[in-house]
C-alpha positions as CSV (number, residue, x, y, z in Angstrom):
1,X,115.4,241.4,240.5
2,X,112.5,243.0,238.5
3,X,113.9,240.7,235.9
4,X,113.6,237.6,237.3
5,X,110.4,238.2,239.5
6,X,109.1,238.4,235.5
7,X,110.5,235.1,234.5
8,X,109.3,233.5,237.5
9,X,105.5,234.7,236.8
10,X,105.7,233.6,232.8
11,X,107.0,230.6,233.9
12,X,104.4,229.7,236.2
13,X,101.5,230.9,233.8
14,X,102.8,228.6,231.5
15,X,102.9,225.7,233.6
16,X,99.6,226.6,234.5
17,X,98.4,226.9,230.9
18,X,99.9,223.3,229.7
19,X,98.6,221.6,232.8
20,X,95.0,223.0,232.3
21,X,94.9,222.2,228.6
22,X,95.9,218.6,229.2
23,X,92.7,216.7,230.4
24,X,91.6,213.6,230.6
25,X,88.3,214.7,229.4
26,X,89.3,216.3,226.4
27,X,91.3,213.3,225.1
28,X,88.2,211.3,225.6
29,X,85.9,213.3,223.8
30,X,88.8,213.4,221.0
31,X,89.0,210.0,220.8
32,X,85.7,208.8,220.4
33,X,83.9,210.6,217.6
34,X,84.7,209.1,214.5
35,X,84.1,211.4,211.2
36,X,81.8,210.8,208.6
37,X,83.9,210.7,205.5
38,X,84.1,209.1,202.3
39,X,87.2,208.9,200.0
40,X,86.8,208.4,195.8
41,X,90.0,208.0,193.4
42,X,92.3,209.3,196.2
43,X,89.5,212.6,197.3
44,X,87.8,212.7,200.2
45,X,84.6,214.1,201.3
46,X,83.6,214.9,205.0
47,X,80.3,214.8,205.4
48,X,80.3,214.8,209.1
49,X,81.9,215.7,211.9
50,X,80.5,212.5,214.1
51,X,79.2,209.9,212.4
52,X,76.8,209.0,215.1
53,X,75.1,212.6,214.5
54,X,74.1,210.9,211.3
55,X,74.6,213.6,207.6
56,X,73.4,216.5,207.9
57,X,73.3,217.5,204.6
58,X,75.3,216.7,201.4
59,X,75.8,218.6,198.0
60,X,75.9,217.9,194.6
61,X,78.6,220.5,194.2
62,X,80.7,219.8,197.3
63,X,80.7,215.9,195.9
64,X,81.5,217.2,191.8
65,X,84.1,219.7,193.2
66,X,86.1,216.7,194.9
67,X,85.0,213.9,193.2
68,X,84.9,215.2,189.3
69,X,81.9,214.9,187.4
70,X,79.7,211.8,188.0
71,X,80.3,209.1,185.1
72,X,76.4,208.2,185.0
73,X,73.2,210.2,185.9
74,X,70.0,209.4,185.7
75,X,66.4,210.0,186.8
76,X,63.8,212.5,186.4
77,X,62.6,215.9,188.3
78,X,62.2,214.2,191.5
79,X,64.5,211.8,192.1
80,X,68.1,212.2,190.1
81,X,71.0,209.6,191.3
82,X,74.5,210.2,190.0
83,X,77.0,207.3,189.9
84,X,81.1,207.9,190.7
85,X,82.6,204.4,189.2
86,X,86.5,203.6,188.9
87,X,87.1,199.6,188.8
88,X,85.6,197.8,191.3
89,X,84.4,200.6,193.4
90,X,81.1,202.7,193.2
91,X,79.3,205.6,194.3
92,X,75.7,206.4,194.2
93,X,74.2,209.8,195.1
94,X,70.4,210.0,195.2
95,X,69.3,213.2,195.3
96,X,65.2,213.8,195.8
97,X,64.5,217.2,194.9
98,X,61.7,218.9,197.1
99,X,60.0,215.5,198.4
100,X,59.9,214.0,201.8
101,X,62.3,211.0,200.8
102,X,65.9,211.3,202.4
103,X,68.9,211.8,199.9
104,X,71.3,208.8,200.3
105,X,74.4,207.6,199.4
106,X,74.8,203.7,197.9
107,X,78.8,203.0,198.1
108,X,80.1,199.4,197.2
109,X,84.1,198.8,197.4
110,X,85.4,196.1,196.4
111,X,89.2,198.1,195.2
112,X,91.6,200.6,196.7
113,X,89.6,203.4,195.0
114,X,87.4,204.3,198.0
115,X,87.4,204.1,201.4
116,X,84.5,204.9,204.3
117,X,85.3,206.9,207.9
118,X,89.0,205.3,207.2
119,X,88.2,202.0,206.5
120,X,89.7,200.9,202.5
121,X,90.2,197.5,200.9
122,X,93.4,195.7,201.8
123,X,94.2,197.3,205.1
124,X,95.1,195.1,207.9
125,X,92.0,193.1,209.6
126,X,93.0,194.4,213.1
127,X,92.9,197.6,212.1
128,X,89.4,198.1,210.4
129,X,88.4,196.3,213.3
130,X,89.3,199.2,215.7
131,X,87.3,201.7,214.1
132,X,84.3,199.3,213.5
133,X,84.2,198.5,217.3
134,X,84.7,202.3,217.7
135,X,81.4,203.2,215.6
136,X,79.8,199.8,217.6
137,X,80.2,197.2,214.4
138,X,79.0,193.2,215.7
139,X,80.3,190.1,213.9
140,X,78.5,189.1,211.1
141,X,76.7,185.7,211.6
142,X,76.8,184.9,207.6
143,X,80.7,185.7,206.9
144,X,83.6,186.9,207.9
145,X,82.9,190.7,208.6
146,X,81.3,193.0,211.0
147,X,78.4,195.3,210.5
148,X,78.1,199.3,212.0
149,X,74.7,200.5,212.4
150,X,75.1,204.1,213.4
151,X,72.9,207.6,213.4
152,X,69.6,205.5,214.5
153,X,70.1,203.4,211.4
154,X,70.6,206.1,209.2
155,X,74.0,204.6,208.1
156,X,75.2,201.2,207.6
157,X,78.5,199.8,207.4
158,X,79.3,196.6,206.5
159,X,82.8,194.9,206.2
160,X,83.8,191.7,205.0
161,X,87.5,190.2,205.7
162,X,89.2,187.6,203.7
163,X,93.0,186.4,204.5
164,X,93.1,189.2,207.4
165,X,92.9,192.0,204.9
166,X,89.3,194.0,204.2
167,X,88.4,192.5,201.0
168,X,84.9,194.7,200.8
169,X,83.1,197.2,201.8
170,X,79.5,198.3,201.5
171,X,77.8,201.3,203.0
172,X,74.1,203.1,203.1
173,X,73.9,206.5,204.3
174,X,70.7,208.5,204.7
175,X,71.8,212.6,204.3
176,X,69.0,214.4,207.0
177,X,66.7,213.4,209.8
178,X,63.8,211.4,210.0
């Protein structure tokens, strides 16, 4: 009897339990943040978890830790950009040391070798469609693609289409607030 009266109570926290920690609510949430990341030779790098909160901040080390060491770097004391290159894909880091100027990121693809918050060269139309209505995208007036202006326009996203497959992608991202 003891026994059962047991089972009957861990049964019933349990049903308890899963029913509370399946909402509605807490899908929703889920669902609609989409993360700030950018992908290099195959490596990504999250840079946020919402992209609509815009980058907080973004590191030199974290980037060369994923990413390898940049191909090209130049500048001087105060501004230093490092370029990440692989075929028809590239990365720009600008990185402005102890001014008032935002780091940013410059990414043109144009390959499979990178990819923003998901989005890569060749995948299906439909699909890169669904995440750019997800982050707010509107048709382009000038071509066949859809733009993304996110985090108070503190990141861009633009995406062109050709033969229903992405065939580019080009991105600004300001790292920091206003």
């Amino acid at each position: 009897m003891k026994k059962t009266f047991t089972s009957i109570i861990a049964i019933i926290l349990c049903a308890i339990i899963t029913v509370t920690g399946i909402s509605s609510e807490t899908a929703y949430a889920a669902d609609n943040t989409v993360a700030c990341k950018i992908g290099f030779n195959g490596k990504t790098v999250k840079l946020s978890d919402d992209i609509e909160e815009g980058i907080e901040k973004a590191s030199l080390k974290t980037l060369t830790k994923k990413w390898g060491k940049p191909n090209t770097k130049y500048g001087n004391e105060s501004c230093m950009t490092y370029v990440w290159s692989n075929g028809r894909t590239q990365i720009n880091y600008t990185d402005y040391a102890d001014t008032k100027i935002r780091d940013n990121f410059s990414i043109d693809i144009s390959d499979e070798n990178g990819s923003v918050c998901g989005i890569k060269v060749g995948m299906k139309k439909s699909k890169a469609v669904k995440i750019l209505k997800k982050l707010g995208a509107e048709k382009t007036e000038f071509h066949d693609g859809m733009i993304a202006n996110l985090a108070s326009d503190s990141i861009t996203i633009e995406c062109s289409f050709e033969k229903g497959k992405v065939s580019s992608i080009s991105c600004i991202a300001y790292v920091g607030k206003e």
